[in-house]
Backbone as ProteinMPNN parsed JSONL, in Angstrom:
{"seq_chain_A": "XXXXXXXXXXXXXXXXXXXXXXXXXXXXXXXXXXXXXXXXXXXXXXXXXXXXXXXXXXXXX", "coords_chain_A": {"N_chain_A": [[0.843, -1.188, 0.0], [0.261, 2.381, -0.779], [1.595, 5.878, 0.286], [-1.282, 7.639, 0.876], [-2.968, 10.004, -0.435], [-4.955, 11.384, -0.287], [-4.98, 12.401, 2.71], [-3.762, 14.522, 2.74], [-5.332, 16.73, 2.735], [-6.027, 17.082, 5.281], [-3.772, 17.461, 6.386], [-1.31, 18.937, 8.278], [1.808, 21.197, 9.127], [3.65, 20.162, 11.626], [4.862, 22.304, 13.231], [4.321, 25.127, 11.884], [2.169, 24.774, 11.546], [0.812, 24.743, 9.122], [0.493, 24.269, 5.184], [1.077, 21.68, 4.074], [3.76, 19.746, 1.208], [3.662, 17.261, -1.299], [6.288, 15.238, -1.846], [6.781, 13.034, -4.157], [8.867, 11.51, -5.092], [10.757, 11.387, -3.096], [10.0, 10.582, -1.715], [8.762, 12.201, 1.068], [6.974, 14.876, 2.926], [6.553, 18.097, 2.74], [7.093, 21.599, 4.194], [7.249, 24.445, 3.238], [7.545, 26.862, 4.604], [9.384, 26.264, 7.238], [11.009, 24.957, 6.093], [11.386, 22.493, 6.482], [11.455, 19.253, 5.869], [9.601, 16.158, 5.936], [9.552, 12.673, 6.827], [8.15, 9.878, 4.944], [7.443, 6.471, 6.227], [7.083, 3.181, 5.919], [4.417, 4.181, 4.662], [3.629, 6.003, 6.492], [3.248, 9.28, 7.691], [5.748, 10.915, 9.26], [5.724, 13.093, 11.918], [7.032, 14.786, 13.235], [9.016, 17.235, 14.623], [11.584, 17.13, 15.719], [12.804, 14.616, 13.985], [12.623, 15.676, 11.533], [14.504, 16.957, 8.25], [16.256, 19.534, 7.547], [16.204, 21.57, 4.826], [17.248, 22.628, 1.831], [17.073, 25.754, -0.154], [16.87, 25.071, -3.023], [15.325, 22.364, -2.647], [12.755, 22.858, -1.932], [9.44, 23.013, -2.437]], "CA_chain_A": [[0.0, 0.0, 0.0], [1.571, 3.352, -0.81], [0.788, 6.728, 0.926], [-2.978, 7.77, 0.946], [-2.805, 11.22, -1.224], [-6.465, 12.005, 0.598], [-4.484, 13.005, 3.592], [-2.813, 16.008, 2.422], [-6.508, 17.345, 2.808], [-6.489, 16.725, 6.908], [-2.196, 17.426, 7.186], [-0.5, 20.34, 8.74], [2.7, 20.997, 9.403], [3.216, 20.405, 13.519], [5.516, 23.453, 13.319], [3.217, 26.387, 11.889], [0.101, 24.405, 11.091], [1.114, 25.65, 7.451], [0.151, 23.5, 3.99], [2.536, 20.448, 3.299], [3.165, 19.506, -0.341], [3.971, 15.448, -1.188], [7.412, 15.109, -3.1], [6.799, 11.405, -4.297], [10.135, 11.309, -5.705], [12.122, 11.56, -1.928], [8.879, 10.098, -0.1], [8.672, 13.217, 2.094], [6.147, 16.003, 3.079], [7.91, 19.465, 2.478], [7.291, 22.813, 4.825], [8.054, 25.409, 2.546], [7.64, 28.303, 5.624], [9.674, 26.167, 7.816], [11.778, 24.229, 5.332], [11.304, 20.997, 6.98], [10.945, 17.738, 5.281], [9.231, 14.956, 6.954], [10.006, 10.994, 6.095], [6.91, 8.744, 5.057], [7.705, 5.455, 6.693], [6.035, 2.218, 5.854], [2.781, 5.16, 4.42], [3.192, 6.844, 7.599], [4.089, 10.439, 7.711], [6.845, 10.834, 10.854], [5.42, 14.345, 11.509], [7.95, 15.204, 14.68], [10.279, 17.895, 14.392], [12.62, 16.376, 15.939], [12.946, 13.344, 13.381], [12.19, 16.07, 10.464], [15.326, 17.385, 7.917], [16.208, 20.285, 7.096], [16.021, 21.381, 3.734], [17.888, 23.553, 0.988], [16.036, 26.551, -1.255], [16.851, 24.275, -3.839], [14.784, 21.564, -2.849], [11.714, 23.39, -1.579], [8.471, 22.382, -3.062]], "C_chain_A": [[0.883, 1.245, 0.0], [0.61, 4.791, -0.172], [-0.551, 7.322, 0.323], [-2.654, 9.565, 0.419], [-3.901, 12.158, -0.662], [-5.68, 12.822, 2.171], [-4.178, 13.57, 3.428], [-4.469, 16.984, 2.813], [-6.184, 17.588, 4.219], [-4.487, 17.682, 7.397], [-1.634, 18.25, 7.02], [1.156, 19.758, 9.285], [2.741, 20.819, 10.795], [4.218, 21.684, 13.773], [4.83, 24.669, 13.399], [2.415, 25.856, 11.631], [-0.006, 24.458, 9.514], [0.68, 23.671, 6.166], [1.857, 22.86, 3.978], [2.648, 20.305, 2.136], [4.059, 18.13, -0.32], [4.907, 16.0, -2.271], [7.336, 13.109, -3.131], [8.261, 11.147, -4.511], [11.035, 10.795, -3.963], [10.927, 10.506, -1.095], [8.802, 11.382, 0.809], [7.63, 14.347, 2.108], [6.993, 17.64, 3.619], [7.081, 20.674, 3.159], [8.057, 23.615, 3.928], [8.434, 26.655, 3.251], [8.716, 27.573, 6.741], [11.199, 25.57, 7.119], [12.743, 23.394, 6.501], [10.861, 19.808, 6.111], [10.529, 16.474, 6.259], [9.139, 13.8, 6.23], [8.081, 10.808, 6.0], [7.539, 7.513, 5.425], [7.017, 4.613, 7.035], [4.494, 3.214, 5.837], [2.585, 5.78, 5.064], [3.979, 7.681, 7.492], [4.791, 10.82, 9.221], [6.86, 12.802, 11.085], [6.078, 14.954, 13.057], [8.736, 16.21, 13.753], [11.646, 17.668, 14.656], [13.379, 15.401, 14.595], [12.867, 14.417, 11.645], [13.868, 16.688, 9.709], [15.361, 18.572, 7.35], [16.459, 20.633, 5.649], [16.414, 22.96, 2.568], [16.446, 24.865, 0.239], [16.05, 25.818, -2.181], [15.827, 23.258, -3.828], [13.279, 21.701, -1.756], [10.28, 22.835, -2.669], [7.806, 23.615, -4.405]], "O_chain_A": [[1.97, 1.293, 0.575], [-0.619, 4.848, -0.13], [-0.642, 7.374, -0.903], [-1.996, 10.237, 1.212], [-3.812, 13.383, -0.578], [-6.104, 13.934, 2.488], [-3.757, 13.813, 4.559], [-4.272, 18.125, 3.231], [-6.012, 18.804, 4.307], [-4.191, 18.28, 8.431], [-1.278, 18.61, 5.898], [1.579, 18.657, 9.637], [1.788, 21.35, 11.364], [4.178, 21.98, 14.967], [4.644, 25.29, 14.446], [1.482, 26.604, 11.339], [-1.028, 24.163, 8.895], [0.667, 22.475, 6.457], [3.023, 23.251, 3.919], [1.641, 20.696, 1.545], [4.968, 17.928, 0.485], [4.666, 16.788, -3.186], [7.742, 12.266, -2.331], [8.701, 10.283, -3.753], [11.843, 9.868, -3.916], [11.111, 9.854, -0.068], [8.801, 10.747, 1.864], [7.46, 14.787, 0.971], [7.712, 17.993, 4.554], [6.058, 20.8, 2.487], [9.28, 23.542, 3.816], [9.311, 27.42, 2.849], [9.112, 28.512, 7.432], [12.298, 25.768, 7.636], [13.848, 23.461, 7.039], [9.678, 19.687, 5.792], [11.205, 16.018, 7.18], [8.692, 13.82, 5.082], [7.16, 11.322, 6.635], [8.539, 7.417, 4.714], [6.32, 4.688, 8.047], [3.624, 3.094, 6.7], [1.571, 6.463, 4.917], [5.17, 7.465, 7.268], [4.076, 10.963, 10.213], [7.678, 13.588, 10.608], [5.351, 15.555, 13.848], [9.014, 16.088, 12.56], [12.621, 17.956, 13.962], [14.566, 15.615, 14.35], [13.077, 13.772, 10.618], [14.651, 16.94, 10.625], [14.45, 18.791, 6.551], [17.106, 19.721, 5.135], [15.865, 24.06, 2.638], [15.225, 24.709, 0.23], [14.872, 25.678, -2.507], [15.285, 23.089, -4.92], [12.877, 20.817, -1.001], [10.535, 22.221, -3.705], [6.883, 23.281, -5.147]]}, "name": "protein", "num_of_chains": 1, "seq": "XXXXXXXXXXXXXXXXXXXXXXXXXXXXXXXXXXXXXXXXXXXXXXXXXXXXXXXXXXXXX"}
């Protein structure tokens, strides 16, 4: 099963609350105001800050 695309409807960042956008390519949910990337792991989005990477202008959404 691969991540559920319907969730982007329901999923905030836990940082500012702000719109995520899905990069299929990396697997990850991208913070463009925080420029945070968050893993999908086994379909699940790992939505900690802690666990989240930081992320270039380059590879912003």
């Amino acid at each position: 099963m691969a991540f559920d695309i319907k969730l982007m409807e329901i999923l905030a960042c836990p940082v500012c609350k702000g719109k995520l956008h899905y990069k299929k390519e990396q697997n990850e949910l991208i913070c463009n105001f925080d420029r945070l990337a968050f893993a999908i792991v086994d379909d699940i989005p790992v939505l900690l800050e802690g666990e989240a990477r930081r992320i270039s202008e380059e590879e912003r959404a």
